[in-house]
C-alpha positions as CSV (number, residue, x, y, z in Angstrom):
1,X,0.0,0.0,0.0
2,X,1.2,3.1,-0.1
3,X,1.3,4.3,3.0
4,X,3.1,1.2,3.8
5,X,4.9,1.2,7.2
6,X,4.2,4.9,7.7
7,X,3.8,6.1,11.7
8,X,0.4,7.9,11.9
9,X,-0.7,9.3,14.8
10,X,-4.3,10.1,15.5
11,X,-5.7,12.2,18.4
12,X,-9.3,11.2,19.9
13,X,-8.8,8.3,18.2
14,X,-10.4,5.7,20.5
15,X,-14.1,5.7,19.0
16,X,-15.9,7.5,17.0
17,X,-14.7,9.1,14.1
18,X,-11.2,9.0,15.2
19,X,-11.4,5.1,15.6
20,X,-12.8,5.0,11.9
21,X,-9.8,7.5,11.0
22,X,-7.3,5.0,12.5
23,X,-8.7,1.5,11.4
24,X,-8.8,3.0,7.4
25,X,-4.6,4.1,8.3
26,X,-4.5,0.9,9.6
27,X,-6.1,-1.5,6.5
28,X,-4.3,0.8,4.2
29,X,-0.8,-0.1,5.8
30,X,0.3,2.4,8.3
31,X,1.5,2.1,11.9
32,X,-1.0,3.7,13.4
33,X,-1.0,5.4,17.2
34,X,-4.2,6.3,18.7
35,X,-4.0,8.8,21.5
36,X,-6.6,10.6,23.9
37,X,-7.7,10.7,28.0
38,X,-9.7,7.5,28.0
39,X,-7.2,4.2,28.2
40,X,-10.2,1.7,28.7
41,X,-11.5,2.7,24.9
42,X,-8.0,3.3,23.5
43,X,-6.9,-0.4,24.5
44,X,-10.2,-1.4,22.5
45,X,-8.9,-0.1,19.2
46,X,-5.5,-1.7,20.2
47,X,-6.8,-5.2,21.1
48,X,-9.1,-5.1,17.9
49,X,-6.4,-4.4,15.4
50,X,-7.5,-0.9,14.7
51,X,-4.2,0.2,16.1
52,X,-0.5,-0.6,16.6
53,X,-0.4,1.0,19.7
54,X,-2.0,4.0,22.3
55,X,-0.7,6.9,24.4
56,X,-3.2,8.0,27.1
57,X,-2.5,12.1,26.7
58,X,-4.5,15.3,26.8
59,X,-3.9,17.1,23.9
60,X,-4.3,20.6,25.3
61,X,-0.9,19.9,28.0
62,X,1.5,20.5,25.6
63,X,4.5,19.0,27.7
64,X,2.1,15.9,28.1
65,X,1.8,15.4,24.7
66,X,5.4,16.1,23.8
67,X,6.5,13.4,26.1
68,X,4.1,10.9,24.5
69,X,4.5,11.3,21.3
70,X,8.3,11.2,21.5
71,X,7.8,7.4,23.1
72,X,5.3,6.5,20.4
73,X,8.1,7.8,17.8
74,X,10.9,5.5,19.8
75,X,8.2,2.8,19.6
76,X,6.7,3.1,15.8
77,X,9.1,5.7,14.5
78,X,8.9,9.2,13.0
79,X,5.4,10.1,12.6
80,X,4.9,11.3,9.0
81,X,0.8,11.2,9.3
82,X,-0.8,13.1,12.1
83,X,-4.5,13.6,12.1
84,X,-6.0,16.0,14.5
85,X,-9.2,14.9,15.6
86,X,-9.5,15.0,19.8
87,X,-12.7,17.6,20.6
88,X,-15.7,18.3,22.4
89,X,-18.7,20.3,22.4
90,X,-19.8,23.1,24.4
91,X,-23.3,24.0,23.8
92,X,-26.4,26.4,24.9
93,X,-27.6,29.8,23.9
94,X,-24.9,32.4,23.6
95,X,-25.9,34.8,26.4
96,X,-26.3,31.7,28.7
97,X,-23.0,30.3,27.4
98,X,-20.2,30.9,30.5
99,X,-17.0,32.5,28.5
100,X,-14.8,30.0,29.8
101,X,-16.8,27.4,27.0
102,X,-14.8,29.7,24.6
103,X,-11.8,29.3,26.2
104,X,-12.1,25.4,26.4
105,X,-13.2,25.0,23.2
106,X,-10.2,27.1,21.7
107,X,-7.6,24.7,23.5
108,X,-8.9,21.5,22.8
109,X,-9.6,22.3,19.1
110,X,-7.1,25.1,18.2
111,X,-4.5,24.6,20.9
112,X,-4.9,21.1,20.8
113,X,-3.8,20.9,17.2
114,X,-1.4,23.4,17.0
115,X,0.7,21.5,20.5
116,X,0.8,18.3,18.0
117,X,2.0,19.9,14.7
118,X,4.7,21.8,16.2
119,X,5.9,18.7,17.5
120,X,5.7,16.6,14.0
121,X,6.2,19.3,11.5
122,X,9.9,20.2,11.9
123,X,10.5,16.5,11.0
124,X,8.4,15.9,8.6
125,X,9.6,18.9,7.0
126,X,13.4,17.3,7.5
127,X,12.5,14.3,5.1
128,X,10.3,15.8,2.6
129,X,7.0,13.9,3.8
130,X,4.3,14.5,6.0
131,X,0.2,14.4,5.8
132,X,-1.3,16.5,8.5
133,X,-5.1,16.6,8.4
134,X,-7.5,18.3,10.8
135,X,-11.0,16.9,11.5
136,X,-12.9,19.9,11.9
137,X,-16.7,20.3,11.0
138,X,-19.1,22.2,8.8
139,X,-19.6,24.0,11.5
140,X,-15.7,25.4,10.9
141,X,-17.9,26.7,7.1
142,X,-20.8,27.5,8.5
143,X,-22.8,29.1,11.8
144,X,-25.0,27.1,13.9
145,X,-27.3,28.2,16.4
146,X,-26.6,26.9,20.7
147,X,-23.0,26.1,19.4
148,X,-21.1,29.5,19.4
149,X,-18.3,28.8,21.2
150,X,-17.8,25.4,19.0
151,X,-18.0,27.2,15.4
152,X,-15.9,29.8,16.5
153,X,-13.3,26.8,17.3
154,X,-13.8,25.5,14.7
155,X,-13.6,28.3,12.2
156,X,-10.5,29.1,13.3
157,X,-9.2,25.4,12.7
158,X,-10.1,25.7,9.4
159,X,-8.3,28.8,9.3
160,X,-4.9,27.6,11.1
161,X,-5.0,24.9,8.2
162,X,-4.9,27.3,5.3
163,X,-2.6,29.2,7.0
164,X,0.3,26.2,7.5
165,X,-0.5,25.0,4.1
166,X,0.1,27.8,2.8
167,X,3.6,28.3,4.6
168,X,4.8,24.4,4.4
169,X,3.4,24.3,0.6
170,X,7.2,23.6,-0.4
171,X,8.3,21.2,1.9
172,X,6.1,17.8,0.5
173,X,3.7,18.5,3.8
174,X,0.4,18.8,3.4
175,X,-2.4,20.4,5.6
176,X,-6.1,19.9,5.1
177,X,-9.2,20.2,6.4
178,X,-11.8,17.4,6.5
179,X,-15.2,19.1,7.8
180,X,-17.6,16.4,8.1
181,X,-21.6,17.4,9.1
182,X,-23.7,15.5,12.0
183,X,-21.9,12.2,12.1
184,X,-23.1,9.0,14.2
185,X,-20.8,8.8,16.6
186,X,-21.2,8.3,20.6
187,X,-20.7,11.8,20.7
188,X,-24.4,12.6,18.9
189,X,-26.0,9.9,20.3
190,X,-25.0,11.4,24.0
191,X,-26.3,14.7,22.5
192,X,-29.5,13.3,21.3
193,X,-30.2,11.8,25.0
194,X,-29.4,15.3,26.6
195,X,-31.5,16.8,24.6
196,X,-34.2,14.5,25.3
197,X,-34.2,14.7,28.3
198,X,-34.3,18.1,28.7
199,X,-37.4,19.0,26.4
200,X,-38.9,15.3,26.4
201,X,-38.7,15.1,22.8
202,X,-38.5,11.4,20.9
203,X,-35.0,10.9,19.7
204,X,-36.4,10.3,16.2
205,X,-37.7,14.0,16.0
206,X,-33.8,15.4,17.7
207,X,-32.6,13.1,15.1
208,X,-34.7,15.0,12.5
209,X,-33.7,17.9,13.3
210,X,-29.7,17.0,13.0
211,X,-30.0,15.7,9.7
212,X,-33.1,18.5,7.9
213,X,-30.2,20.7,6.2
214,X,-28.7,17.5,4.6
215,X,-30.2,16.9,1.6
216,X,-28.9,12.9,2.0
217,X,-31.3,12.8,4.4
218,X,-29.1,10.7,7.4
219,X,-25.8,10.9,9.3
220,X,-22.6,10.8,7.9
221,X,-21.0,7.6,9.1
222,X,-17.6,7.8,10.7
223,X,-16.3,5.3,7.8
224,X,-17.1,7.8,5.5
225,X,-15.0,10.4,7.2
226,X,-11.9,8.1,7.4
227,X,-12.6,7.6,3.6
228,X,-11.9,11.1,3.3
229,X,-8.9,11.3,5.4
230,X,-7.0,8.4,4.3
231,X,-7.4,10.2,0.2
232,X,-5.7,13.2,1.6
233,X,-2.8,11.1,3.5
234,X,-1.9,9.4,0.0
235,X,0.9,10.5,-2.4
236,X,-1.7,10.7,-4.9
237,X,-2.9,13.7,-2.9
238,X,0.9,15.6,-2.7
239,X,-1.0,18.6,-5.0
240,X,-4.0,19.1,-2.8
241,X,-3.1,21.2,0.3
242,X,-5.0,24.0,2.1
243,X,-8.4,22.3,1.3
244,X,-12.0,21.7,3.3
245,X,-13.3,18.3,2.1
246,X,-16.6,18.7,3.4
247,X,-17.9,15.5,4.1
248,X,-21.8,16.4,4.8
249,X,-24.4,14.7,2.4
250,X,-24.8,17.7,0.2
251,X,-25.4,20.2,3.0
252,X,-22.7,23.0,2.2
């Protein structure tokens, strides 16, 4: 294959979209290392062959991170595909929103990203390869109402991309942007429940809701995402830098 033998490291990636993101690395060839805060579910995607290997790390300490990704690059080797994906939501009406959401929303999404790139990038810039892609969300294209602090996040993400591809253009590194809309994942079906239980609305009419600006008329499925991801981690994809693949059933 070709990303035969290739370390990729991707953050959050112990379910969800992030496991998706790191079987697809992993059937395709690469040595893939899945890191985030919850061992239990990272050791899942380990023992199930969705992974080589797992760091438990929160990606907004920097010097935590530093110190675990340089013992999964002792362990795998240099990593030449990193693929930002770690986040959370904050959510509720903007003048009920507590500023600190903004602030935790910026680290884990911006901060977050930009911690793990300055680690890989000077070395991937060294030998002439490296894929770096950031999961962010068509809410990083568009506005969405109750999620403020979480568009602006993500907006900026999208931003940060375009920015470093624009500046590592000439080094064989490559930054993109995969934006994928409402994507079933435990992290929507927790939402669905909250919401629930708040207004005592059916899940199938929250569901409904989710999905009415997608003219596909479901969820994007995390496969579908990885899809995505692992076309912009090819060779094949060396020309396509700076870009938003949204990945969102016609909805942008």
């Amino acid at each position: 294959m070709a990303i035969d033998g290739k370390h990729a490291l991707v953050t959050g990636g112990g379910r969800g979209i992030g496991r998706a993101i790191a079987s697809a690395l992993t059937a395709a060839g690469a040595s893939v290392t899945v890191i985030g805060r919850a061992e239990g579910s990272l050791r899942e995607a380990v023992a199930a062959g969705d992974a080589a290997g797992c760091a438990v790390a929160d990606v907004t300490d920097a010097a935590q991170l530093r110190q675990q990704l340089g013992c999964a690059e002792k362990a795998r080797g240099p990593i030449a595909i990193l693929v930002n994906n770690a986040g959370s939501v904050e959510s509720g009406a903007f003048l009920k929103l507590d500023p600190a959401a903004f602030t935790a929303m910026w680290n884990v999404h911006v901060m977050g990203a930009v911690h793990a790139m300055r680690q890989v990038l000077p070395g991937m810039i060294e030998r002439g390869f490296g894929r770096i892609v950031n999961v962010a969300s068509t809410a990083g294209l568009k506005g969405y109402a109750y999620v403020s602090a979480y568009c602006a996040a993500k907006h900026a993400l999208v931003g940060l991309t375009r920015a470093l591809a624009a500046e590592t253009a000439g080094n064989g590194v490559t930054v993109n942007a995969v934006c994928p809309g409402y994507t079933d994942t435990e992290l929507i079906r927790e939402s669905i429940a909250r919401v629930g239980a708040k207004t005592g609305r059916s899940q199938a009419q929250i569901l409904a809701e989710y999905v009415k600006d997608a003219p596909i008329g479901r969820l994007i499925r995390p496969a579908e995402v990885a899809a995505a991801v692992l076309y912009l981690c090819l060779p094949e994809a060396a020309a396509v830098t700076g870009t938003t693949l949204a990945v969102a059933g016609g909805e942008l």
